[in-house]
N, C-alpha and C positions, 0 to 999 in steps of 0.2 A: 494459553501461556506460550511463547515465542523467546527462545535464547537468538540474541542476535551477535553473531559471530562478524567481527572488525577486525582484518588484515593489515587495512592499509595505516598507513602514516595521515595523519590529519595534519598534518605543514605541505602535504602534495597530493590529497583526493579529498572530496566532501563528502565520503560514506560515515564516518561518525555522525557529523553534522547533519545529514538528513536522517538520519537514525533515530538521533537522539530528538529532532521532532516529530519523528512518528511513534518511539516505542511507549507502549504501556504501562500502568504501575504495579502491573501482575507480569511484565516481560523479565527478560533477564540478559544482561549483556557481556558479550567476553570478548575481551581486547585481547588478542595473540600478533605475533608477528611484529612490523612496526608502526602497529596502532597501539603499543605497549608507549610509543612517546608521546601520546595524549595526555601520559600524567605529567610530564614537563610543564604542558601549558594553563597558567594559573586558571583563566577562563573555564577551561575542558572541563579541569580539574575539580573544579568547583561544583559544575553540572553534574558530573558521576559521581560525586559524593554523596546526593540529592536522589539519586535512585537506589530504586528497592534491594535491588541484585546486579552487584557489577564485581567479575571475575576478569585475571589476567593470570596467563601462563606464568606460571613459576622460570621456566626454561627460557622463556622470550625476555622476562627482565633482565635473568641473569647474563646472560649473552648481551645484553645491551648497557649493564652496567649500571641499572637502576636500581633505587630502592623505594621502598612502598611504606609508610607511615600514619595507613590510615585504617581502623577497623572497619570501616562500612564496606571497602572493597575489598573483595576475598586473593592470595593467590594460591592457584590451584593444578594441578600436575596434570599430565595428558589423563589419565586413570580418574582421575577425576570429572573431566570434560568428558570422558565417554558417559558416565554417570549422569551428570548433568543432562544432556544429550537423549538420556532413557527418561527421567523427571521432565522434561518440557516439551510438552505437545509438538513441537517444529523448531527445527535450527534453521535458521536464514543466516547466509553468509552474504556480507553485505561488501 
């Protein structure tokens, strides 16, 4: 089990994108930073819903002015992501 940690902004890198073709259905993904404006894009959008485990900082939406609508994706606090981080065999920051 593999949390795959997403910084960047998917409108200007293709680390989500090759992510989300390698990750597992036992991985788990957290969008922090401004790969939180993934959920803008309907396509993205649609793929993350579709997985097991997708987390995004509470603090990175909020600073961006976003909101979230959807129960499959969790949002979740730094305190949380350490947690997380101890539950999943390896964090890859991607």
């Amino acid at each position: 089990m593999i949390l795959h940690k997403i910084s960047s902004s998917p409108f200007s890198h293709l680390a989500l994108q090759h992510c989300l073709q390698r990750i597992h259905n036992t991985d788990g993904l957290l969008l922090t930073q401004d790969a939180v404006y993934a959920l803008m894009h309907q396509t993205i959008y649609a793929k993350l819903t579709e997985l097991h485990a997708v987390y995004v900082l509470k603090d990175d939406i909020e600073a961006r002015g976003l909101k979230l609508e959807n129960n499959n994706i969790q949002i979740i606090t730094y305190a949380e992501f350490v947690e997380l981080s101890l539950i999943y065999d390896n964090v890859i920051s991607w």
